[in-house]
N, CA, C and O atoms as CSV, one atom per row, in Angstrom:
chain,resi,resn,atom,element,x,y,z
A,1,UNK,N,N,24.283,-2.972,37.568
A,1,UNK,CA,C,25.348,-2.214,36.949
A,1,UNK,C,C,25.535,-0.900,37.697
A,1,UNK,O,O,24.617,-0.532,38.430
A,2,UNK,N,N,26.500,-0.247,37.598
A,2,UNK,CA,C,27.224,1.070,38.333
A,2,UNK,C,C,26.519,2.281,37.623
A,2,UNK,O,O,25.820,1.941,36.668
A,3,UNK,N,N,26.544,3.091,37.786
A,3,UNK,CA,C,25.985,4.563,37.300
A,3,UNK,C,C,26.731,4.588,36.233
A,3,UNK,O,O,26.368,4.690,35.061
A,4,UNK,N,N,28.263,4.450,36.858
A,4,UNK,CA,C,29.251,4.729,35.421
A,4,UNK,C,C,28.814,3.863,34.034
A,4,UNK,O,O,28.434,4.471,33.033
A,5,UNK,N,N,28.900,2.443,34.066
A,5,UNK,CA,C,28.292,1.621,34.237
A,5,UNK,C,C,27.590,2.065,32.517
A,5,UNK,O,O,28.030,2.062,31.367
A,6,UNK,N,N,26.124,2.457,33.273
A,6,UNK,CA,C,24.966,2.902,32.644
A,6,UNK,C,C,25.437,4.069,31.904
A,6,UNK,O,O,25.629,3.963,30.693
A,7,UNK,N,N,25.642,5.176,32.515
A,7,UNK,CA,C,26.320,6.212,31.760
A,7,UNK,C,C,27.360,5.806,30.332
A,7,UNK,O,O,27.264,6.392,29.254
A,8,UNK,N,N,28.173,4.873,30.572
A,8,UNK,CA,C,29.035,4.353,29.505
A,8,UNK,C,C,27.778,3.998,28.016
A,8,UNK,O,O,27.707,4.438,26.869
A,9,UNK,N,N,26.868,2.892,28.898
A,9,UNK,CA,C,26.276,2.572,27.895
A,9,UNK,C,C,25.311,3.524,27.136
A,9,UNK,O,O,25.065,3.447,25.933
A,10,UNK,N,N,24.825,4.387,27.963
A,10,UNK,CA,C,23.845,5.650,26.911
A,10,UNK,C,C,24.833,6.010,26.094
A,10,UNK,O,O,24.355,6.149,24.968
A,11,UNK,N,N,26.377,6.307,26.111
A,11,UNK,CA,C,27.363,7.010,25.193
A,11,UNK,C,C,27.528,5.930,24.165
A,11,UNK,O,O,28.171,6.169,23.143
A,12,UNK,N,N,27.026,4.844,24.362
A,12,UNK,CA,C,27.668,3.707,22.867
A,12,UNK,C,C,26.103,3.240,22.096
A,12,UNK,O,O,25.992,2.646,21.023
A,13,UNK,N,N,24.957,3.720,23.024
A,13,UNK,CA,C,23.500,3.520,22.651
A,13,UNK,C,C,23.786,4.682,21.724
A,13,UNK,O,O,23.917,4.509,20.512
A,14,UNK,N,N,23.865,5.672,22.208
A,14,UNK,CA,C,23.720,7.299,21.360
A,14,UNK,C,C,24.118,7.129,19.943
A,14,UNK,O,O,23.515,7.369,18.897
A,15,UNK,N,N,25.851,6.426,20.307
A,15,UNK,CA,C,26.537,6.506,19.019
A,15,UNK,C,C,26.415,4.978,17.839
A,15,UNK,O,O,26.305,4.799,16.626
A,16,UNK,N,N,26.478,4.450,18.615
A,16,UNK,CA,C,25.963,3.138,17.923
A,16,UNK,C,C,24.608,2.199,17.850
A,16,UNK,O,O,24.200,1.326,17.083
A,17,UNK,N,N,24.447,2.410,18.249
A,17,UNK,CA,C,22.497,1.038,18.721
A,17,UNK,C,C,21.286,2.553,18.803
A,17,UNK,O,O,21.490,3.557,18.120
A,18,UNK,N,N,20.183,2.426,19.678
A,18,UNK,CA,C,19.400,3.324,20.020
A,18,UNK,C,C,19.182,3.304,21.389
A,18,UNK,O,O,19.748,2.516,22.146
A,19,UNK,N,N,18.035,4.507,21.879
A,19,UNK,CA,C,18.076,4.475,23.481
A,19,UNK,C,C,17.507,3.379,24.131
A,19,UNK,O,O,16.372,3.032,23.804
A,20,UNK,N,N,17.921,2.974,24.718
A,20,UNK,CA,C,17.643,2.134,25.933
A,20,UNK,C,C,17.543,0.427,24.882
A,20,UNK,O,O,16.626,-0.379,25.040
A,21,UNK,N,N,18.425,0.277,24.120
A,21,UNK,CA,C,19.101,-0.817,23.399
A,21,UNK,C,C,19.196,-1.926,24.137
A,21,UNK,O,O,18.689,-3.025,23.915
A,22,UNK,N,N,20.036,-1.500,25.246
A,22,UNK,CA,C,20.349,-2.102,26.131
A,22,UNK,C,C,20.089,-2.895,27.132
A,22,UNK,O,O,20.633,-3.834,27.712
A,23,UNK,N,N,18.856,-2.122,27.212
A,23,UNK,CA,C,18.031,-2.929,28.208
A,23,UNK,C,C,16.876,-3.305,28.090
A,23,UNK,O,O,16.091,-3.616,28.985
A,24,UNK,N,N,16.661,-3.287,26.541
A,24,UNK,CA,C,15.347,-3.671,25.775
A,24,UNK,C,C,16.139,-4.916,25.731
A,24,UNK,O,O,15.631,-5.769,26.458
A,25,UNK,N,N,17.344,-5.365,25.053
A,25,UNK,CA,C,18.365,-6.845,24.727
A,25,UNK,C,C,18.143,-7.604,26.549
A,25,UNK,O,O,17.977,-8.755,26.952
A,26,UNK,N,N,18.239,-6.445,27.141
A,26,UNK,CA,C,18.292,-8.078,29.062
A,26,UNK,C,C,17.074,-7.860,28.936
A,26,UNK,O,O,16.596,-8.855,29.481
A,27,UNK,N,N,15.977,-7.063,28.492
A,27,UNK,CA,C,14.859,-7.778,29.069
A,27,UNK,C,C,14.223,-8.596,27.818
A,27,UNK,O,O,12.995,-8.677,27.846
A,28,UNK,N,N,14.707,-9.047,27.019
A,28,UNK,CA,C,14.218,-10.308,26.392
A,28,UNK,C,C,14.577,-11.283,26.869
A,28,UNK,O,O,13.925,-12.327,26.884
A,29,UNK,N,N,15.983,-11.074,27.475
A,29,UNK,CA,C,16.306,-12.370,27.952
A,29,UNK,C,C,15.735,-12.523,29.432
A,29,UNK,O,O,15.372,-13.597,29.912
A,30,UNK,N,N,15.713,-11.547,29.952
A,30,UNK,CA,C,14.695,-12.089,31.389
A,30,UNK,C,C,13.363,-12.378,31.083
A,30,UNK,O,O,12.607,-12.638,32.019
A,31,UNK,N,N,12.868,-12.378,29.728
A,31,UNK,CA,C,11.167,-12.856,29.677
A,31,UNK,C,C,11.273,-14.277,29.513
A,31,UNK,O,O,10.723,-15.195,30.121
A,32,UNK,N,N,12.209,-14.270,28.431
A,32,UNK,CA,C,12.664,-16.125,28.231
A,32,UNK,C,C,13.028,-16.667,28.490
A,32,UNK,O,O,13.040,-17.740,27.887
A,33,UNK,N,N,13.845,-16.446,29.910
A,33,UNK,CA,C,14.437,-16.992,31.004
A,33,UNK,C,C,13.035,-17.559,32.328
A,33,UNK,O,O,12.968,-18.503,33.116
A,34,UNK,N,N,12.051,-16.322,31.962
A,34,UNK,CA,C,11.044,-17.091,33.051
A,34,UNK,C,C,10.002,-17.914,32.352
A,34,UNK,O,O,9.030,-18.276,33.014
A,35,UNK,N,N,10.114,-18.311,30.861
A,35,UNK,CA,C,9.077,-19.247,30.181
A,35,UNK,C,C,9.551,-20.596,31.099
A,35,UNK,O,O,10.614,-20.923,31.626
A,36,UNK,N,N,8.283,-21.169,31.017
A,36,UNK,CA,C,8.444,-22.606,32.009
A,36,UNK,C,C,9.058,-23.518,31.160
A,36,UNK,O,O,9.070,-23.124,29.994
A,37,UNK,N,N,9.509,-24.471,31.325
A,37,UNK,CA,C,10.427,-25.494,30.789
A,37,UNK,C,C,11.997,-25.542,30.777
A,37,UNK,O,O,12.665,-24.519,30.929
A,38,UNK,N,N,12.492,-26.649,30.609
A,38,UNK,CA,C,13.815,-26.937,30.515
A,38,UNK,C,C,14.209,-26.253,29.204
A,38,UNK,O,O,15.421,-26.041,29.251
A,39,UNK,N,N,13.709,-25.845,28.114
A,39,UNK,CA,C,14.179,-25.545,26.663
A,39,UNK,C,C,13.419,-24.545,26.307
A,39,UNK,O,O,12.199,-24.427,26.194
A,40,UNK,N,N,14.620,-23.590,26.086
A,40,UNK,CA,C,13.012,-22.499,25.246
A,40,UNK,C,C,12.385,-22.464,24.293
A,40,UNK,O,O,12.807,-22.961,23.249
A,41,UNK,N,N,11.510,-22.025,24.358
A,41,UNK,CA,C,10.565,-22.243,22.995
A,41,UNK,C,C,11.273,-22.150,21.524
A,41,UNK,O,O,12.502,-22.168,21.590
A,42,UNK,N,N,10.783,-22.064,20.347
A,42,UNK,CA,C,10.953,-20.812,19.728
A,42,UNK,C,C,10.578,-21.578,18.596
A,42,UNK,O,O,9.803,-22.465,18.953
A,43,UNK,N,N,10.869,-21.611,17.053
A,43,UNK,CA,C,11.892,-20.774,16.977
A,43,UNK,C,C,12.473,-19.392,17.471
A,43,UNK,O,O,13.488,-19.033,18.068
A,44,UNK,N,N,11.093,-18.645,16.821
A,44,UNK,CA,C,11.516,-17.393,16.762
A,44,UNK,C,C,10.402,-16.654,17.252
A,44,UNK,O,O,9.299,-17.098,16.932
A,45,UNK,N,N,10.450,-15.273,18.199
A,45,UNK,CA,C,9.562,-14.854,18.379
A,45,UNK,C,C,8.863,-14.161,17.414
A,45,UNK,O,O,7.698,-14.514,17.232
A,46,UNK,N,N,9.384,-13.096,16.638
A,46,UNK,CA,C,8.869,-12.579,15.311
A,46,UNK,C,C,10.296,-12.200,14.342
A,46,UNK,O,O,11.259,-11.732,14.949
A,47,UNK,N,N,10.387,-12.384,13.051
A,47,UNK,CA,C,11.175,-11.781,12.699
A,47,UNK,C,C,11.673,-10.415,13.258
A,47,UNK,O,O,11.056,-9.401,13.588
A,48,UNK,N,N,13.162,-10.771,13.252
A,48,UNK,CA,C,14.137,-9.085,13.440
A,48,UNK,C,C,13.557,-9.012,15.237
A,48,UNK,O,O,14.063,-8.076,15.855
A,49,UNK,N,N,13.094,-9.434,15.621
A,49,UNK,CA,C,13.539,-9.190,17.735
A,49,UNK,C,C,13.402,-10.658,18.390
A,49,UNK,O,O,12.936,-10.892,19.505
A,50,UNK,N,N,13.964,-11.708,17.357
A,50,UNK,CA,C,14.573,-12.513,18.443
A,50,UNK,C,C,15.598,-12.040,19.425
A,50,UNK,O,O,16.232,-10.985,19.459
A,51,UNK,N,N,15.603,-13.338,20.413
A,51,UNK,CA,C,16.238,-12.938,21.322
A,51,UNK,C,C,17.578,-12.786,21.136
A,51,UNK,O,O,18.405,-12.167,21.806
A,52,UNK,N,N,17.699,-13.494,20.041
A,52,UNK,CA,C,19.560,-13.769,19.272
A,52,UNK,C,C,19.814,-12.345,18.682
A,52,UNK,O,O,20.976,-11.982,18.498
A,53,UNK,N,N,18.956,-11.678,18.436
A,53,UNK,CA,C,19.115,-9.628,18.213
A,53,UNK,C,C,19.775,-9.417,19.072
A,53,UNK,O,O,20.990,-9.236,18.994
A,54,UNK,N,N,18.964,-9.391,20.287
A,54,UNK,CA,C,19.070,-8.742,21.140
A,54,UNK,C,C,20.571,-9.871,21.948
A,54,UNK,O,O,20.944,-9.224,22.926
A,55,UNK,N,N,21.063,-10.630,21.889
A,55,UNK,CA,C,22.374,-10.845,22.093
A,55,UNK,C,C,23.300,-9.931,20.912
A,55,UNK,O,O,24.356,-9.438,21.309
A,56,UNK,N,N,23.013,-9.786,19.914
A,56,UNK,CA,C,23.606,-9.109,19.030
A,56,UNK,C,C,23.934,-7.499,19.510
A,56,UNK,O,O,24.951,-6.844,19.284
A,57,UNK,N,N,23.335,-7.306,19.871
A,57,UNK,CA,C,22.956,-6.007,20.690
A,57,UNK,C,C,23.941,-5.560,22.225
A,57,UNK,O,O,24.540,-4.536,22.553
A,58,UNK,N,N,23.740,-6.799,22.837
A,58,UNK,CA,C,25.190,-6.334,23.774
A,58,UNK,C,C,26.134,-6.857,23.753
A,58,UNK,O,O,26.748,-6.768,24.816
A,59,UNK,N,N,26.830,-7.683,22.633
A,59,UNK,CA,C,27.898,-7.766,21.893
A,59,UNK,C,C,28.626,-6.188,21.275
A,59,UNK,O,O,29.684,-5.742,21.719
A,60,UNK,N,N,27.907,-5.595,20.322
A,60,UNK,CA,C,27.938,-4.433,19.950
A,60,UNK,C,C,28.819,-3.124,21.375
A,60,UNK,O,O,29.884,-2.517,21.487
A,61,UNK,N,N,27.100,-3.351,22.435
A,61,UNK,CA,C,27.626,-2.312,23.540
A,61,UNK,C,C,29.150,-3.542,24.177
A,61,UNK,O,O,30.003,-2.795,24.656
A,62,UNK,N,N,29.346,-4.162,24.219
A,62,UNK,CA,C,30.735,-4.920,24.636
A,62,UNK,C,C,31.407,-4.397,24.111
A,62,UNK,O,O,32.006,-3.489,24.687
A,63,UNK,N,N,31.625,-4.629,22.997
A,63,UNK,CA,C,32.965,-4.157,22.078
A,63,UNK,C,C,33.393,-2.721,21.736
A,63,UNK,O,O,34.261,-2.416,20.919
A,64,UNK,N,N,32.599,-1.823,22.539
A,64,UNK,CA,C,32.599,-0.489,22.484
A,64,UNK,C,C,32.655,0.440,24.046
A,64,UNK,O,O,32.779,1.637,24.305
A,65,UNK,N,N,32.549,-0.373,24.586
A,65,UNK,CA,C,32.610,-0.069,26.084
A,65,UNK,C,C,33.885,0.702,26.678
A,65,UNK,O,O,34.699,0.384,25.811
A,66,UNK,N,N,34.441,1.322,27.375
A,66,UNK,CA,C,35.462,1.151,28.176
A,66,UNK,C,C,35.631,0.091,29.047
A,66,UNK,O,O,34.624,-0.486,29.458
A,67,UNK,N,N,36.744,-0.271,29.404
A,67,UNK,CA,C,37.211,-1.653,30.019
A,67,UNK,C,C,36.716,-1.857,31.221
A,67,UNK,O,O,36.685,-3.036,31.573
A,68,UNK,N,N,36.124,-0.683,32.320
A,68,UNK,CA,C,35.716,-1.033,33.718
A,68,UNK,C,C,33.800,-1.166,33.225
A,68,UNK,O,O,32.979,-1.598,34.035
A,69,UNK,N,N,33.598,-0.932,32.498
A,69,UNK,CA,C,32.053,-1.054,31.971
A,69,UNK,C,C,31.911,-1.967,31.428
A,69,UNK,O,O,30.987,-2.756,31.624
A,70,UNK,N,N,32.750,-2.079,30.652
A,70,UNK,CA,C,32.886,-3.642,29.955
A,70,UNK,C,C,32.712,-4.931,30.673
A,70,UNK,O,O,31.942,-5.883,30.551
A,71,UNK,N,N,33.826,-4.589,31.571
A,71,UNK,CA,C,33.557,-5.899,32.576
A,71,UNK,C,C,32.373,-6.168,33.637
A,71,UNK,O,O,32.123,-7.213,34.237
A,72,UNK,N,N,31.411,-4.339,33.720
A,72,UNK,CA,C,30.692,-4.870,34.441
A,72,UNK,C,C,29.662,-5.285,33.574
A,72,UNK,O,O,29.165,-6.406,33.689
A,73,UNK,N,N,29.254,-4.387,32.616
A,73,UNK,CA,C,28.144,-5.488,31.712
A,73,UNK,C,C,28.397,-6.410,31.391
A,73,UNK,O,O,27.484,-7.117,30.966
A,74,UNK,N,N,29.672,-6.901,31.405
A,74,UNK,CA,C,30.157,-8.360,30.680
A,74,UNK,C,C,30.066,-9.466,31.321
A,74,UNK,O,O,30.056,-10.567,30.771
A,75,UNK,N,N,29.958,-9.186,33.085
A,75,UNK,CA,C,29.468,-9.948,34.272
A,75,UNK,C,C,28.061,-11.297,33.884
A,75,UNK,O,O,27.921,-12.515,33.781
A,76,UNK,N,N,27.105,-9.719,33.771
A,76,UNK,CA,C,25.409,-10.307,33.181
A,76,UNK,C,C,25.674,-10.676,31.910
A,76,UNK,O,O,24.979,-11.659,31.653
A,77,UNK,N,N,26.374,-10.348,30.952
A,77,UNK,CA,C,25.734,-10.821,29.723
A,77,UNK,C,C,26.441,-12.587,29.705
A,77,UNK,O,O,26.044,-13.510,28.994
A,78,UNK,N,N,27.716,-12.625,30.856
A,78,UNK,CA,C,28.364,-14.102,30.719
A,78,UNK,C,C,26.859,-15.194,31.742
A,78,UNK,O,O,26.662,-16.388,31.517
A,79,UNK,N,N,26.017,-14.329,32.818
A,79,UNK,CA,C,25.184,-15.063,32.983
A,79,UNK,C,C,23.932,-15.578,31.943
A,79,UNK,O,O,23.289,-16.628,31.962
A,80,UNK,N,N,23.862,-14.527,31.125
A,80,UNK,CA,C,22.626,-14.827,30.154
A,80,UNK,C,C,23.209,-15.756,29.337
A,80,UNK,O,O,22.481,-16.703,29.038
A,81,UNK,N,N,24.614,-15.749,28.772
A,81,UNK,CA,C,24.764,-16.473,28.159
A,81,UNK,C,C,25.117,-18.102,28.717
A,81,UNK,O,O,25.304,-19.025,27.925
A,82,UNK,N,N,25.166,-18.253,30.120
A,82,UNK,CA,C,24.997,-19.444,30.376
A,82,UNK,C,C,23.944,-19.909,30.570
A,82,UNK,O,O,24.063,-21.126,30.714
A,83,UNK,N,N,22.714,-19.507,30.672
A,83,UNK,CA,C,21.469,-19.492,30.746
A,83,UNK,C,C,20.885,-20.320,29.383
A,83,UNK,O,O,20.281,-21.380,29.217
A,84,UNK,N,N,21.435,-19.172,28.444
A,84,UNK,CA,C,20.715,-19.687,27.207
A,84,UNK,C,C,21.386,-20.668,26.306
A,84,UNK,O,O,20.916,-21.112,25.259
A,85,UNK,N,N,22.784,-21.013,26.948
A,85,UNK,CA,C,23.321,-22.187,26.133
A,85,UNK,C,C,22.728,-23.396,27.070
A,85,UNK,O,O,22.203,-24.332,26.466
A,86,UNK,N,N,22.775,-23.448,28.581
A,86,UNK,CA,C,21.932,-24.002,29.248
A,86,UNK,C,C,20.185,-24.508,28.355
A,86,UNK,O,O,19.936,-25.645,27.954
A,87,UNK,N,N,19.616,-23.783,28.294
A,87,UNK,CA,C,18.479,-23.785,27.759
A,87,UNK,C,C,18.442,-23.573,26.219
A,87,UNK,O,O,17.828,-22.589,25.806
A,88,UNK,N,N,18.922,-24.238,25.515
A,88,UNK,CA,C,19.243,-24.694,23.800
A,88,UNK,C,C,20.150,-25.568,23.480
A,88,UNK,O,O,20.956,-25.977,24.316
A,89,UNK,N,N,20.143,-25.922,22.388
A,89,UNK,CA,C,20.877,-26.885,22.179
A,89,UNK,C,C,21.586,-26.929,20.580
A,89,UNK,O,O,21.129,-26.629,19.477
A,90,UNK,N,N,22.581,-27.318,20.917
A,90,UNK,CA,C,23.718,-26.851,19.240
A,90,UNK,C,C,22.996,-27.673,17.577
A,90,UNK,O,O,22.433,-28.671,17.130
A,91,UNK,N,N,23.488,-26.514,17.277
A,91,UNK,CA,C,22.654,-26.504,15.869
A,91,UNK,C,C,23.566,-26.454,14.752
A,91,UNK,O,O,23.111,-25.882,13.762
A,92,UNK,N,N,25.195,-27.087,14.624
A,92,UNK,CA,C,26.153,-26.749,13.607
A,92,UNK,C,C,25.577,-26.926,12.550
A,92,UNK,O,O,26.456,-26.676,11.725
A,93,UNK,N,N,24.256,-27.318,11.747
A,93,UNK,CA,C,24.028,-26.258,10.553
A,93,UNK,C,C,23.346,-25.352,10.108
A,93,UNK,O,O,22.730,-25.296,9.044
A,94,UNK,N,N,23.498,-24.213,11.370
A,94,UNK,CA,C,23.034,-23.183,11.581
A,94,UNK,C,C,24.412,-22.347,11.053
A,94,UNK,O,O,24.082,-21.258,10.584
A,95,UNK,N,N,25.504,-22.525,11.023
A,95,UNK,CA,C,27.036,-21.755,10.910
A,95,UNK,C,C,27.350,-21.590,9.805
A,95,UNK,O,O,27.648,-22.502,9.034
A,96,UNK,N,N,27.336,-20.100,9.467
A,96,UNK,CA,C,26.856,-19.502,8.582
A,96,UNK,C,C,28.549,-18.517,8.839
A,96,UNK,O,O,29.295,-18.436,9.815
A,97,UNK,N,N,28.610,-17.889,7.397
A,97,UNK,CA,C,29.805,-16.441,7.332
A,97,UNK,C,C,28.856,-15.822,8.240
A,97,UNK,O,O,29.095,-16.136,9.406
A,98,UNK,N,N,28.098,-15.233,8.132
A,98,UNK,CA,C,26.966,-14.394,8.584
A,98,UNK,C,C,27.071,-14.632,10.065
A,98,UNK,O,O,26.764,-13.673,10.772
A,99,UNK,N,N,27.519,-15.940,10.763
A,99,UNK,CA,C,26.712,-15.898,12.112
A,99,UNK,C,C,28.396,-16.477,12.679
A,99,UNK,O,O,28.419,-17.175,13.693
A,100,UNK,N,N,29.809,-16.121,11.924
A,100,UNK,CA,C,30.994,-16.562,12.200
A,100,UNK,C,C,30.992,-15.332,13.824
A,100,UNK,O,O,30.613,-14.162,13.889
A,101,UNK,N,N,31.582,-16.241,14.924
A,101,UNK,CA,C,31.683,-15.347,16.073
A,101,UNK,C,C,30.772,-15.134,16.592
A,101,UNK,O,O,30.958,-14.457,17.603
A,102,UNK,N,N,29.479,-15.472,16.340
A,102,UNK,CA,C,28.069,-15.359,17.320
A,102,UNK,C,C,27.722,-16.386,17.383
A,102,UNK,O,O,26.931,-16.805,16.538
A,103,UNK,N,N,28.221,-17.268,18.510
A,103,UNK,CA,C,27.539,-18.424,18.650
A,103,UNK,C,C,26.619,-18.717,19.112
A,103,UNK,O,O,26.429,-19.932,19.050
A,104,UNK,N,N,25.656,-18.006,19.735
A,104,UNK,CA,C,24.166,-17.256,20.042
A,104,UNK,C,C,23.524,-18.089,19.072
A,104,UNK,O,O,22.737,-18.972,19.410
A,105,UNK,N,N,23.781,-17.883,18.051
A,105,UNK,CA,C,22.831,-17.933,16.844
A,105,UNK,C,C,23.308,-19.249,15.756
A,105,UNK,O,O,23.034,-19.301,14.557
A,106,UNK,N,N,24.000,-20.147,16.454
A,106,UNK,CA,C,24.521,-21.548,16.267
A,106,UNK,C,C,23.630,-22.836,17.115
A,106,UNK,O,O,23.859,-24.045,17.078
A,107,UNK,N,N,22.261,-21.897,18.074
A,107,UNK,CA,C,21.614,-22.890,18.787
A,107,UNK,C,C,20.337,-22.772,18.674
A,107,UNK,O,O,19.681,-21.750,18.476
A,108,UNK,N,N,19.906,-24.125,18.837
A,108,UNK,CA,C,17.966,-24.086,18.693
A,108,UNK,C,C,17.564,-24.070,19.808
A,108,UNK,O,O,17.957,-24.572,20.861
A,109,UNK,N,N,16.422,-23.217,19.416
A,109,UNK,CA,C,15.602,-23.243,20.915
A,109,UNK,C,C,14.372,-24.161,21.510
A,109,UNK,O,O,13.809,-24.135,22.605
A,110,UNK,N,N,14.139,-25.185,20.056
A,110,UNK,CA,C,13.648,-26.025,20.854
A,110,UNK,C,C,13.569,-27.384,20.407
A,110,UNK,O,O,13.869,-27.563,19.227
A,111,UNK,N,N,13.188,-28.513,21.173
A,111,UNK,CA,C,14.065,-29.914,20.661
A,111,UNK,C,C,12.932,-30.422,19.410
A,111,UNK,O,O,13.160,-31.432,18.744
């Protein structure tokens, strides 16, 4: 990401999420991206910091971004998210009011 980039996101961490939100959310997904196997584990790692939080999390910094920040965090978060639909598998009765628009959290993580 760009300085600006980063800078954008401390201004939407500050006001919305906490410090370094941001990059506490990619590095869950780069830990569970290097677990061995075709499928990730899970369910869940512990209540409240699955990794589906922490997608929750730069959804949030997305939708609050300015548009040239946006698109560059929006770059990585479209790789994580092919990653982890890659590595899970659909769960429609997981679809919930609660989870309408996060489809993150519509998949299992393991078979």
């Amino acid at each position: 990401m760009s300085a600006r980039t980063r800078a954008a996101v401390r201004r939407v961490e500050a006001e919305h999420l906490w410090p370094d939100a941001v990059a506490h959310a990619l590095s869950r997904f780069e830990w569970a991206f290097k677990q061995p196997g075709r499928y990730l584990t899970g369910p869940y790692e512990s209540p409240g910091i699955e990794i589906e939080d922490g997608r929750d999390d730069l959804e949030v910094a997305l939708q609050r971004l300015p548009e040239g920040a946006r698109a560059d965090l929006g770059r990585l978060v479209e790789r994580i998210d092919v990653e982890f639909e890659r590595r899970t598998l659909p769960d429609p009765g997981r679809a919930s009011e609660w989870t309408a628009g996060r489809w993150w959290w519509w998949r299992i993580r393991e078979r």
